[in-house]
N, CA, C and O atoms as CSV, one atom per row, in Angstrom:
chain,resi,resn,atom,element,x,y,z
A,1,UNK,N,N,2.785,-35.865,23.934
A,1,UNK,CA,C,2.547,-35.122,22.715
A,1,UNK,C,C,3.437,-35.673,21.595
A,1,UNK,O,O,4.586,-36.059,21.809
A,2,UNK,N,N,2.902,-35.689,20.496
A,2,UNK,CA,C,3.925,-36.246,19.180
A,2,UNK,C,C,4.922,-35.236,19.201
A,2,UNK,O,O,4.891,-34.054,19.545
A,3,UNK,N,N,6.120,-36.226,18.602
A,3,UNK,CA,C,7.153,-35.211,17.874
A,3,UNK,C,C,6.430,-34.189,16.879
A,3,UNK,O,O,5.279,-34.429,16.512
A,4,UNK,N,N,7.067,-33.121,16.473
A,4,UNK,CA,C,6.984,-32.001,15.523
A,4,UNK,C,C,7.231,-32.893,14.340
A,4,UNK,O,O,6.451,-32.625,13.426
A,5,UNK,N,N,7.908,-33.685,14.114
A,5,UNK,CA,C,8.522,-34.291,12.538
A,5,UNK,C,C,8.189,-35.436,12.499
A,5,UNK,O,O,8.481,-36.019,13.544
A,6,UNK,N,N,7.557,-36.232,11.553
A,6,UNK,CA,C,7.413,-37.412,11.496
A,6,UNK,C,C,8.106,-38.464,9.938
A,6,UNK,O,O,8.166,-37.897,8.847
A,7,UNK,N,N,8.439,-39.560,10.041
A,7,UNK,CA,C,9.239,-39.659,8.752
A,7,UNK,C,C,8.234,-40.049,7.463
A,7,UNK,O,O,7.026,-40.281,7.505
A,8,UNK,N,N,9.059,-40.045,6.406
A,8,UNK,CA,C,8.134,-40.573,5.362
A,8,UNK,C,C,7.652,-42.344,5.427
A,8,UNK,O,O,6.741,-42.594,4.638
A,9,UNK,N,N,8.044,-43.300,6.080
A,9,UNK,CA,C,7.529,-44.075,6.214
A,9,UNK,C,C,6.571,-44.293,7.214
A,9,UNK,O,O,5.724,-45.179,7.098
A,10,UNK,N,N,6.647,-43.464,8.301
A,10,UNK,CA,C,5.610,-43.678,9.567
A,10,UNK,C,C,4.044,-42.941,9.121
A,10,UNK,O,O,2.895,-43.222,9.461
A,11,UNK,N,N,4.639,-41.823,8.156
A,11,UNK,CA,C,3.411,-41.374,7.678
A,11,UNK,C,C,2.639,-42.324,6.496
A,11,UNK,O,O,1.413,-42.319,6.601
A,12,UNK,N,N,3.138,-43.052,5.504
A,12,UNK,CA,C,2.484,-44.052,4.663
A,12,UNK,C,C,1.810,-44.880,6.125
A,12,UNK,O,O,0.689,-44.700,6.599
A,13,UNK,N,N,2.683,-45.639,6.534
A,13,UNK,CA,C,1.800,-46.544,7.476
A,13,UNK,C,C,0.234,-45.672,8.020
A,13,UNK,O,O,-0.893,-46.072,7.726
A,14,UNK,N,N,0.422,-44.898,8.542
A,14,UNK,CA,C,-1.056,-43.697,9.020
A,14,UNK,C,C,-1.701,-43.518,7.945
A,14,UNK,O,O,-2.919,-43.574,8.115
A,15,UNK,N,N,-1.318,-43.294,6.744
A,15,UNK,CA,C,-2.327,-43.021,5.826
A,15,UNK,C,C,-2.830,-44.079,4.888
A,15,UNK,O,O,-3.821,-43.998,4.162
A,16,UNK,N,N,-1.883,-45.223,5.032
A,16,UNK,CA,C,-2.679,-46.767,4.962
A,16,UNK,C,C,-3.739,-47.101,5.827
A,16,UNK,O,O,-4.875,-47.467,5.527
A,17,UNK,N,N,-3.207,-46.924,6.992
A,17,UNK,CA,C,-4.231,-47.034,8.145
A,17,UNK,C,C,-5.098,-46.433,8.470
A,17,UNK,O,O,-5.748,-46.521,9.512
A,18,UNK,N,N,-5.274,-45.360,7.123
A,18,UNK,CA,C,-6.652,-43.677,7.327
A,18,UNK,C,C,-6.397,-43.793,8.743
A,18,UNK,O,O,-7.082,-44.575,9.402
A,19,UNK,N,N,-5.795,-43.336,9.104
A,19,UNK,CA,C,-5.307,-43.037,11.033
A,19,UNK,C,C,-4.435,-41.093,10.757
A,19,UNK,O,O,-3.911,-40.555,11.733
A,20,UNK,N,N,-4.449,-40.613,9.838
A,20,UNK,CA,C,-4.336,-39.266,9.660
A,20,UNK,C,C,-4.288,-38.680,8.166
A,20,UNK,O,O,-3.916,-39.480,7.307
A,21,UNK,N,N,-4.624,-37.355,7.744
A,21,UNK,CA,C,-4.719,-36.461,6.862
A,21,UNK,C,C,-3.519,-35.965,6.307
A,21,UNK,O,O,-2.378,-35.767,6.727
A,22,UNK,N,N,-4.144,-35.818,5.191
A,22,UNK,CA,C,-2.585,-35.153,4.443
A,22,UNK,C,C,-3.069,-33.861,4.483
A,22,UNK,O,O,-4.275,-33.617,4.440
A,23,UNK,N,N,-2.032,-32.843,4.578
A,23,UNK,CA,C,-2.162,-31.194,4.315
A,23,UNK,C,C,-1.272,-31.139,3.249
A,23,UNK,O,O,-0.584,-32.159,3.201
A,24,UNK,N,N,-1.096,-30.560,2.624
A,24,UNK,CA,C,-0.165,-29.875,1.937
A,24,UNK,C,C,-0.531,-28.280,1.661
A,24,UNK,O,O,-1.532,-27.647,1.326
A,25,UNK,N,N,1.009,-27.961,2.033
A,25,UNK,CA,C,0.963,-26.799,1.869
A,25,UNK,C,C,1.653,-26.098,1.249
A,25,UNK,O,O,1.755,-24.914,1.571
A,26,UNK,N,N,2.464,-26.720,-0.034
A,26,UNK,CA,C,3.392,-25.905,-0.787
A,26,UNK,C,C,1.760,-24.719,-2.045
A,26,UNK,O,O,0.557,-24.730,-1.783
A,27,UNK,N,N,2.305,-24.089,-3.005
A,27,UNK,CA,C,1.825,-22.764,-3.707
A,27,UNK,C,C,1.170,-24.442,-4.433
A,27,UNK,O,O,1.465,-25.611,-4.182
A,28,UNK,N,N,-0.155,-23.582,-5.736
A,28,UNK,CA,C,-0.670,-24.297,-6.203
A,28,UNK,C,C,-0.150,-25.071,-7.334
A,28,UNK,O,O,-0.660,-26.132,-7.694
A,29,UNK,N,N,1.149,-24.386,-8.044
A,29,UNK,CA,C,1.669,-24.744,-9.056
A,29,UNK,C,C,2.631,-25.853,-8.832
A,29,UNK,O,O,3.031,-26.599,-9.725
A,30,UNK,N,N,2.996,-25.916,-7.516
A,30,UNK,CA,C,3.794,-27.211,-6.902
A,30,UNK,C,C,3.115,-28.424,-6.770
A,30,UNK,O,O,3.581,-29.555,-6.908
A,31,UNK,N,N,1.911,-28.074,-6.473
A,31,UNK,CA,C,1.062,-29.082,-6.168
A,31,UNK,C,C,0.429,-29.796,-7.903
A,31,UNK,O,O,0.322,-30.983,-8.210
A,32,UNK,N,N,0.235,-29.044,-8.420
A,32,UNK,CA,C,-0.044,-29.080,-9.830
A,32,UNK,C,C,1.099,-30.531,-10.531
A,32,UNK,O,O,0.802,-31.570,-11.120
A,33,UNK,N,N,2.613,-29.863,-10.050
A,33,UNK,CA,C,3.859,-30.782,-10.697
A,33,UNK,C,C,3.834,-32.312,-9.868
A,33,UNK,O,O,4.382,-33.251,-10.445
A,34,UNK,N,N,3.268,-32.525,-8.666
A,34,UNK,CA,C,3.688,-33.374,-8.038
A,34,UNK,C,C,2.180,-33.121,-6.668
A,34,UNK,O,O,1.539,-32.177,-6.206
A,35,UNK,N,N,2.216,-34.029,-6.572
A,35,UNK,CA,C,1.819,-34.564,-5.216
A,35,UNK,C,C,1.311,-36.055,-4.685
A,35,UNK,O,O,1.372,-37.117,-5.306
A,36,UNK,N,N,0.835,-35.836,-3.460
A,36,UNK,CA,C,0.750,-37.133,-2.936
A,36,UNK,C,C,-0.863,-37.291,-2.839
A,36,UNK,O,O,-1.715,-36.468,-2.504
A,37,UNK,N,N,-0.966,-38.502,-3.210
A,37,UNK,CA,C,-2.910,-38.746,-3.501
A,37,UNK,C,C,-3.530,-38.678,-2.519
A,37,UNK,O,O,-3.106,-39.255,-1.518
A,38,UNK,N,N,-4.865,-37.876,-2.476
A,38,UNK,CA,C,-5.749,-38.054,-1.039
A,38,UNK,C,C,-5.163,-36.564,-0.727
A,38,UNK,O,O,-6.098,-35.789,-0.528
A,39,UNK,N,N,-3.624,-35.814,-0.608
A,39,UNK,CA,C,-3.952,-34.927,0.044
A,39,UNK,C,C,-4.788,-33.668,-0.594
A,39,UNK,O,O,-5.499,-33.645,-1.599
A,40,UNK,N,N,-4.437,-32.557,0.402
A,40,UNK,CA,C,-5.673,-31.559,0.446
A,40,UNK,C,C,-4.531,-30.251,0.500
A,40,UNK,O,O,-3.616,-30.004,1.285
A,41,UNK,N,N,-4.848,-29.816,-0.255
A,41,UNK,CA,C,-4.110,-28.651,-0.796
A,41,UNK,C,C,-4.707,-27.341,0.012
A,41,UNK,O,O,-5.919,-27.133,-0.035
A,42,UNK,N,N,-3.718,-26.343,0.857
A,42,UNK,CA,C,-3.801,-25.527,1.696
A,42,UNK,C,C,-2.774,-24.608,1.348
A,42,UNK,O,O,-1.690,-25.190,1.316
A,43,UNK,N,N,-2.707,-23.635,1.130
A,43,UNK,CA,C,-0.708,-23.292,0.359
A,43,UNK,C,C,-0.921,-22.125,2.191
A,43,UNK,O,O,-1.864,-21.664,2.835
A,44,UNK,N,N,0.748,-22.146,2.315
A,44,UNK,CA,C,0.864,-21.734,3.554
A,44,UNK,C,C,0.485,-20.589,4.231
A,44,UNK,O,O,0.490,-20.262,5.418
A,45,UNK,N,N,0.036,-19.866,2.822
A,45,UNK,CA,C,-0.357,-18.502,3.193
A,45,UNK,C,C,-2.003,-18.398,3.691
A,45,UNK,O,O,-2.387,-17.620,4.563
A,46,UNK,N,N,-2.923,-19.394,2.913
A,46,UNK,CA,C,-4.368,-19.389,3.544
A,46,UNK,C,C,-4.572,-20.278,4.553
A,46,UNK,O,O,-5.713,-20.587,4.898
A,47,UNK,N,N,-3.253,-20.880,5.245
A,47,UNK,CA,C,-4.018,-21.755,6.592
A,47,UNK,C,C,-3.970,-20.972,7.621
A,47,UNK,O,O,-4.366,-21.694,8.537
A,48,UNK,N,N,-3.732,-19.932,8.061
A,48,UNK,CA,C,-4.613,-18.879,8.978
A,48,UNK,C,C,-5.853,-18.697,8.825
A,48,UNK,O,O,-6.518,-18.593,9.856
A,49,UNK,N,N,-6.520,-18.608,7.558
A,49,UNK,CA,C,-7.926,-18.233,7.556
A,49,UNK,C,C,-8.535,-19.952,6.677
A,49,UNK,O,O,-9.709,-19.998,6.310
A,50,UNK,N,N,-7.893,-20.816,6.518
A,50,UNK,CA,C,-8.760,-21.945,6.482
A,50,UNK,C,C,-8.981,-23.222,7.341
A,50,UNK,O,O,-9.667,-24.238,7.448
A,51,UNK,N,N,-7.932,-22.494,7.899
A,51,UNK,CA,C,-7.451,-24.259,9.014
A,51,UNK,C,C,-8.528,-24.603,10.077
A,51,UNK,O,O,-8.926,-25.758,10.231
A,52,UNK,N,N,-8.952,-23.626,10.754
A,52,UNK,CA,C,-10.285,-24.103,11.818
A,52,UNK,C,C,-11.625,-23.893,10.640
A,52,UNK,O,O,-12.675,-24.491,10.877
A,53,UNK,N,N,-11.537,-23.196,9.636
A,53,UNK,CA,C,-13.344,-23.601,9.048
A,53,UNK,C,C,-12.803,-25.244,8.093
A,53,UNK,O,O,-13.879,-25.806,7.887
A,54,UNK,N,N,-12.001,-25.875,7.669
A,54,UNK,CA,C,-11.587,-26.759,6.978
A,54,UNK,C,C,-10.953,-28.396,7.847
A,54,UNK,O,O,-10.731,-29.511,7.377
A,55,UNK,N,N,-10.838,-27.881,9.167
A,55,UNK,CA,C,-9.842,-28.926,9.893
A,55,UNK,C,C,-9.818,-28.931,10.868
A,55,UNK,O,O,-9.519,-27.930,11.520
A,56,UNK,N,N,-10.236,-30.479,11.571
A,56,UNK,CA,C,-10.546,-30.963,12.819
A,56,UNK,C,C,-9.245,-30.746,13.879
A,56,UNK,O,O,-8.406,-31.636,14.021
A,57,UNK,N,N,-9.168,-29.340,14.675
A,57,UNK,CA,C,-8.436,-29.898,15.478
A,57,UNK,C,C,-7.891,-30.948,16.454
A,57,UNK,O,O,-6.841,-30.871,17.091
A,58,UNK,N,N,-8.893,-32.059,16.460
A,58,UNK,CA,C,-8.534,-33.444,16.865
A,58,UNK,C,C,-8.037,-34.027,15.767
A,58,UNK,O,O,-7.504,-34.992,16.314
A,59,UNK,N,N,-7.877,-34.123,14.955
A,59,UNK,CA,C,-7.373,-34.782,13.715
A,59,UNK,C,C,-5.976,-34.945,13.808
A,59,UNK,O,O,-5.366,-34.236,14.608
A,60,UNK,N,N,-5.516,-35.574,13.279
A,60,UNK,CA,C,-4.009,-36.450,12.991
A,60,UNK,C,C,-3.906,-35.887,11.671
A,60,UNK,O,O,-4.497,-36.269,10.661
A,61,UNK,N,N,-2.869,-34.675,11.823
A,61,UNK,CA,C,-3.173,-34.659,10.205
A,61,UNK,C,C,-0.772,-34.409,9.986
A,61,UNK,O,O,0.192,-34.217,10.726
A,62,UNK,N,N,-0.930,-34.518,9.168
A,62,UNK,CA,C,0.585,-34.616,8.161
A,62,UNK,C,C,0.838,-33.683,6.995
A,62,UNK,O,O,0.932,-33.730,5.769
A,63,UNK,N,N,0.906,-32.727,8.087
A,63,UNK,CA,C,1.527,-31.754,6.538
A,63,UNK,C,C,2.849,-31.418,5.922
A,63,UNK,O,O,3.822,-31.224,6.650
A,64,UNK,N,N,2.933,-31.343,4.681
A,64,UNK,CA,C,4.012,-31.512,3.561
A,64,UNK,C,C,3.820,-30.710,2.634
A,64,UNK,O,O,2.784,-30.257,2.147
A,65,UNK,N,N,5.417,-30.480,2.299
A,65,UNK,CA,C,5.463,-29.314,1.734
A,65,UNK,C,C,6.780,-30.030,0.731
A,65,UNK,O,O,6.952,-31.247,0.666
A,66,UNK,N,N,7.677,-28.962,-0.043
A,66,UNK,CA,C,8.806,-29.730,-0.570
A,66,UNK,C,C,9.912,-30.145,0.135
A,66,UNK,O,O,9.985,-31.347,-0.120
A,67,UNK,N,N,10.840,-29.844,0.894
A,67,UNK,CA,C,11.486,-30.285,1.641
A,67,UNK,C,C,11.138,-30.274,3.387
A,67,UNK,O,O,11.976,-30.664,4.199
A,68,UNK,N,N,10.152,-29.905,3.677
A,68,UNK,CA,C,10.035,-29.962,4.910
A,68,UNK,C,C,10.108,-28.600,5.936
A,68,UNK,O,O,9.653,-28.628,7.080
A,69,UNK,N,N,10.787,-27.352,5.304
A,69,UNK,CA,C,10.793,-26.338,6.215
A,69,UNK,C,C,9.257,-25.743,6.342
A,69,UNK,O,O,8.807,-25.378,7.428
A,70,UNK,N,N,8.655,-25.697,5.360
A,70,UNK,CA,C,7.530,-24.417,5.373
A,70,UNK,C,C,6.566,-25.156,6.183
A,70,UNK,O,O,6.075,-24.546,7.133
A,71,UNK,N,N,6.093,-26.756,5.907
A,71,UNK,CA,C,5.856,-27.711,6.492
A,71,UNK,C,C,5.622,-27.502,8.319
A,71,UNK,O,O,4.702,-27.383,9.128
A,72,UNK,N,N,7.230,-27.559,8.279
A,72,UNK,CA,C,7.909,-27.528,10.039
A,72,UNK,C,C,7.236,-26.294,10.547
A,72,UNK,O,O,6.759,-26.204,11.678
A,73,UNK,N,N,7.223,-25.028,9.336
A,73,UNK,CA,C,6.607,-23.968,10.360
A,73,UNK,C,C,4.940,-23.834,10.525
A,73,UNK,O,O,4.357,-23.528,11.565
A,74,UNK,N,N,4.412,-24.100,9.411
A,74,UNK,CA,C,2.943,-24.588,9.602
A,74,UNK,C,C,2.718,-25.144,10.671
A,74,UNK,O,O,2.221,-24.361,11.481
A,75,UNK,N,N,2.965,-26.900,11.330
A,75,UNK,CA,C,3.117,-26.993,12.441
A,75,UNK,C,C,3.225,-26.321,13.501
A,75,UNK,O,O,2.351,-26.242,14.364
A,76,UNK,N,N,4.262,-25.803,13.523
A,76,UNK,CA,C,4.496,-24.909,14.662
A,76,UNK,C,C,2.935,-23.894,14.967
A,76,UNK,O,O,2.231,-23.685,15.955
A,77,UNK,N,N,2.921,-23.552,13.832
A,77,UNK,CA,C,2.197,-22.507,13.819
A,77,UNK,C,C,0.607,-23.004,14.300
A,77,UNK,O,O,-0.197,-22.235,14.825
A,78,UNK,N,N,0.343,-24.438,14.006
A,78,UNK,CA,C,-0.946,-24.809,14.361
A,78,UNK,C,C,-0.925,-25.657,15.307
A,78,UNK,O,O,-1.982,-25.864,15.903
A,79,UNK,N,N,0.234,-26.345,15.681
A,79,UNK,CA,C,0.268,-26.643,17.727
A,79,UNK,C,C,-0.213,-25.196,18.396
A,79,UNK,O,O,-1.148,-25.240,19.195
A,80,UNK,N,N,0.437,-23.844,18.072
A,80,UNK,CA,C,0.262,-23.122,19.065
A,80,UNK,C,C,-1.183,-22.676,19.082
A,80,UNK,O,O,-1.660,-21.974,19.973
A,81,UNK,N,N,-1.895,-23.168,17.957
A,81,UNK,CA,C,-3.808,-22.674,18.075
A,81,UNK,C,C,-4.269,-23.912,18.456
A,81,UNK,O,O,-5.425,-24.139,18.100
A,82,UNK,N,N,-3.681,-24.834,19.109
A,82,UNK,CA,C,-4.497,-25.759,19.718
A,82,UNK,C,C,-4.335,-26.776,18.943
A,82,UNK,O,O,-4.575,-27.798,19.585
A,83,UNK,N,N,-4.025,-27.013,17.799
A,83,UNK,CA,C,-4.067,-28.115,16.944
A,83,UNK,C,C,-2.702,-29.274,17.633
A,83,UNK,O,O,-1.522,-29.255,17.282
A,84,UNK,N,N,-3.230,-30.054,18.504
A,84,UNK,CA,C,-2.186,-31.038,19.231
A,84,UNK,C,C,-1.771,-32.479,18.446
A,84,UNK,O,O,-1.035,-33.334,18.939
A,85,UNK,N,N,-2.303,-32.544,17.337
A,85,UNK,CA,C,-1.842,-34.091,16.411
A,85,UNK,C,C,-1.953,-33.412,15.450
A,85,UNK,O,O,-2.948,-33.305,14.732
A,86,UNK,N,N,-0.677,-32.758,15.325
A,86,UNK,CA,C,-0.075,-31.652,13.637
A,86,UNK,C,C,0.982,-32.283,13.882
A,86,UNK,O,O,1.429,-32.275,15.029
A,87,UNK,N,N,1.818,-33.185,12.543
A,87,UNK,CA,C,2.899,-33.168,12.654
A,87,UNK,C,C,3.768,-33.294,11.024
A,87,UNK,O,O,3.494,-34.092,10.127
A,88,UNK,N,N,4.846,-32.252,11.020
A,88,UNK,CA,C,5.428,-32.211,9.548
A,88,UNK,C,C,6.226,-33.435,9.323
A,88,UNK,O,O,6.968,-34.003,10.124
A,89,UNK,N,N,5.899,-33.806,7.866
A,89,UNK,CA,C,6.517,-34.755,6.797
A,89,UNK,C,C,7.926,-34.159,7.146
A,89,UNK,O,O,8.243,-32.982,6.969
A,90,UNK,N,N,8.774,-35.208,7.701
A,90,UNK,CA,C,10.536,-34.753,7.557
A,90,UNK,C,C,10.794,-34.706,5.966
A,90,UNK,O,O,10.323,-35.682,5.382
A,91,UNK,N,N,11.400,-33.833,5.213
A,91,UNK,CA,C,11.840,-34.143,4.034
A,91,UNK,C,C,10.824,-33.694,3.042
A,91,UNK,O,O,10.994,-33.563,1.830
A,92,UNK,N,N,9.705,-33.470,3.757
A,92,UNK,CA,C,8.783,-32.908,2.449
A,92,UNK,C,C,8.874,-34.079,1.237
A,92,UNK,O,O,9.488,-35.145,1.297
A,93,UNK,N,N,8.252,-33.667,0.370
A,93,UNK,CA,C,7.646,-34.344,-1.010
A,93,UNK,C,C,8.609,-35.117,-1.489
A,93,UNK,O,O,8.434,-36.258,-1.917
A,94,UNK,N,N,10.186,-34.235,-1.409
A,94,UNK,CA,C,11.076,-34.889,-1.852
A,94,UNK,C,C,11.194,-36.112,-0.958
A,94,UNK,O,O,10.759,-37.132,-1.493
A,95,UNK,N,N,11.632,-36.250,0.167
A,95,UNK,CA,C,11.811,-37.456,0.626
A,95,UNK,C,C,10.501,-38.834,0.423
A,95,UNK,O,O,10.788,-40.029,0.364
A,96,UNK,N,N,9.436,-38.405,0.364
A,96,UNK,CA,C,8.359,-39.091,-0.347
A,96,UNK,C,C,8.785,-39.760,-1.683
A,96,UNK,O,O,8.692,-40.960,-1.943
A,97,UNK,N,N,9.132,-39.053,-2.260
A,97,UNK,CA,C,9.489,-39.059,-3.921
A,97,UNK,C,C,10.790,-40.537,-3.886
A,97,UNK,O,O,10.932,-41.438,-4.712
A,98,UNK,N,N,11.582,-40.263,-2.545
A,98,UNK,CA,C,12.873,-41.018,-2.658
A,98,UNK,C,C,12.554,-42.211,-2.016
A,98,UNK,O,O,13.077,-43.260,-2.394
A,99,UNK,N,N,11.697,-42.183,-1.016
A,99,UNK,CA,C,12.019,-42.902,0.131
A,99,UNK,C,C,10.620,-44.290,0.048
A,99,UNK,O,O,10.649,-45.446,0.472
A,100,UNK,N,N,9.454,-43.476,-0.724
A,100,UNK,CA,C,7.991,-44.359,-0.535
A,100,UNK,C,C,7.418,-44.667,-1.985
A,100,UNK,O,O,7.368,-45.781,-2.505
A,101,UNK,N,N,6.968,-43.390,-2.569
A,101,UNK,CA,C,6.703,-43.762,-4.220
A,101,UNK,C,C,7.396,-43.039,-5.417
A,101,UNK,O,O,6.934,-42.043,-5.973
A,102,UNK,N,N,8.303,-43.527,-5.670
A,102,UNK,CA,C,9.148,-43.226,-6.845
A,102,UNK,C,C,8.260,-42.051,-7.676
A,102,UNK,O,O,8.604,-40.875,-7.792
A,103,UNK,N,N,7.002,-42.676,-8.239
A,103,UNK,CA,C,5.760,-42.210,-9.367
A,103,UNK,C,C,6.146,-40.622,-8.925
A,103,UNK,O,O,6.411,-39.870,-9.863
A,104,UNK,N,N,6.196,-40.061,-7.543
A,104,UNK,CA,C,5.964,-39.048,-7.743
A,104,UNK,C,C,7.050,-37.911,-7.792
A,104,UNK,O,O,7.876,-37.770,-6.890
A,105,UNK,N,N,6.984,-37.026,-9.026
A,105,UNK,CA,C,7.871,-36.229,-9.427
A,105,UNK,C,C,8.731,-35.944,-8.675
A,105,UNK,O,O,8.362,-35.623,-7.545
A,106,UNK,N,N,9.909,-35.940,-8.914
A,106,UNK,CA,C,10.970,-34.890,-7.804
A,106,UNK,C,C,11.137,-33.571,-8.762
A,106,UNK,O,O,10.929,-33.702,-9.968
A,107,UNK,N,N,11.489,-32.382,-8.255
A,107,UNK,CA,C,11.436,-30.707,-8.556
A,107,UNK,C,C,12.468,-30.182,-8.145
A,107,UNK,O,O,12.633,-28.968,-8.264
Protein backbone atom coordinates (compact mmCIF):
# COMPACT_ATOMS: atom_id res chain seq x y z
CA UNK A 1 0.00 0.00 0.00
CA UNK A 2 1.40 3.65 -0.63
CA UNK A 3 2.57 5.82 2.03
CA UNK A 4 -0.19 8.35 3.39
CA UNK A 5 2.24 11.39 2.26
CA UNK A 6 3.79 11.82 -0.83
CA UNK A 7 6.40 14.72 -1.66
CA UNK A 8 6.05 17.61 -3.91
CA UNK A 9 8.40 16.31 -6.39
CA UNK A 10 7.18 12.63 -6.66
CA UNK A 11 3.83 14.10 -7.23
CA UNK A 12 4.97 16.52 -10.40
CA UNK A 13 6.69 13.40 -11.79
CA UNK A 14 2.84 11.46 -11.61
CA UNK A 15 1.19 14.27 -12.90
CA UNK A 16 3.72 14.66 -15.79
CA UNK A 17 3.22 11.18 -16.27
CA UNK A 18 -0.96 11.66 -16.05
CA UNK A 19 -0.22 8.50 -13.73
CA UNK A 20 -2.58 10.42 -10.94
CA UNK A 21 -5.22 13.28 -10.11
CA UNK A 22 -5.06 16.28 -8.35
CA UNK A 23 -7.80 16.88 -5.51
CA UNK A 24 -7.74 19.80 -3.83
CA UNK A 25 -9.35 20.44 -1.05
CA UNK A 26 -8.71 23.70 0.61
CA UNK A 27 -12.38 26.41 0.77
CA UNK A 28 -13.08 28.03 -2.65
CA UNK A 29 -11.51 31.33 -1.98
CA UNK A 30 -8.06 29.57 -1.50
CA UNK A 31 -8.33 27.99 -4.49
CA UNK A 32 -9.40 31.23 -6.21
CA UNK A 33 -5.68 32.90 -4.72
CA UNK A 34 -3.57 30.05 -5.85
CA UNK A 35 -3.60 26.75 -7.25
CA UNK A 36 -2.13 24.04 -9.10
CA UNK A 37 -3.33 23.50 -12.92
CA UNK A 38 -5.44 20.47 -13.89
CA UNK A 39 -6.55 20.18 -10.30
CA UNK A 40 -10.17 19.67 -9.26
CA UNK A 41 -11.48 21.54 -6.57
CA UNK A 42 -13.40 19.52 -3.69
CA UNK A 43 -13.23 21.80 -0.36
CA UNK A 44 -13.08 19.27 2.59
CA UNK A 45 -16.35 19.61 3.71
CA UNK A 46 -18.24 18.17 0.33
CA UNK A 47 -15.92 15.10 -0.17
CA UNK A 48 -18.26 12.93 1.87
CA UNK A 49 -21.02 13.51 -0.46
CA UNK A 50 -18.86 13.98 -3.73
CA UNK A 51 -16.01 11.66 -3.64
CA UNK A 52 -17.69 8.26 -4.87
CA UNK A 53 -20.32 10.19 -7.45
CA UNK A 54 -16.99 12.33 -8.75
CA UNK A 55 -13.94 9.77 -8.16
CA UNK A 56 -12.57 6.58 -9.24
CA UNK A 57 -11.75 4.66 -6.36
CA UNK A 58 -9.00 2.97 -8.37
CA UNK A 59 -7.54 6.17 -9.20
CA UNK A 60 -4.17 7.56 -8.04
CA UNK A 61 -5.26 10.63 -6.99
CA UNK A 62 -3.06 13.56 -4.78
CA UNK A 63 -4.78 15.63 -2.66
CA UNK A 64 -3.64 19.15 -1.47
CA UNK A 65 -4.55 21.48 0.53
CA UNK A 66 -2.30 24.51 2.08
CA UNK A 67 0.07 23.01 4.21
CA UNK A 68 -0.79 19.53 4.21
CA UNK A 69 -2.92 18.81 7.43
CA UNK A 70 -6.57 18.97 6.11
CA UNK A 71 -5.05 17.15 3.06
CA UNK A 72 -3.51 14.28 5.55
CA UNK A 73 -7.02 13.97 7.00
CA UNK A 74 -8.99 13.71 3.77
CA UNK A 75 -6.78 10.80 3.06
CA UNK A 76 -7.25 9.21 5.96
CA UNK A 77 -10.64 9.66 5.65
CA UNK A 78 -10.87 8.12 2.04
CA UNK A 79 -8.38 5.02 2.58
CA UNK A 80 -10.92 4.06 5.19
CA UNK A 81 -13.98 4.02 2.30
CA UNK A 82 -11.93 1.97 0.23
CA UNK A 83 -10.14 4.53 -1.69
CA UNK A 84 -6.49 2.53 -1.65
CA UNK A 85 -4.23 5.05 -4.09
CA UNK A 86 -5.20 8.40 -1.94
CA UNK A 87 -2.23 9.96 -1.04
CA UNK A 88 -1.62 13.68 0.62
CA UNK A 89 0.74 16.36 -0.94
CA UNK A 90 3.41 16.66 2.14
CA UNK A 91 3.45 20.44 2.58
CA UNK A 92 0.39 21.30 0.78
CA UNK A 93 0.41 24.21 -1.85
CA UNK A 94 2.95 25.84 0.06
CA UNK A 95 5.61 23.40 -0.45
CA UNK A 96 4.52 23.30 -4.23
CA UNK A 97 4.88 27.03 -4.31
CA UNK A 98 8.67 26.49 -2.82
CA UNK A 99 9.82 23.42 -3.94
CA UNK A 100 8.26 22.89 -7.95
CA UNK A 101 6.61 26.17 -9.43
CA UNK A 102 7.53 29.37 -7.99
CA UNK A 103 4.33 31.03 -10.41
CA UNK A 104 2.23 29.81 -7.80
CA UNK A 105 1.16 32.19 -5.04
CA UNK A 106 2.31 31.54 -1.53
CA UNK A 107 -0.63 32.77 1.32
Amino acid sequence: MLDYEISPSETATLLRDKKARLIDVRESWEFSRARIEGSLLIPMGDVPSRAFAELDPDEHLVIVCHHGQRSLSVTAWMRNQGFEQVQSLRGGINAWSMQIDSSVPRY
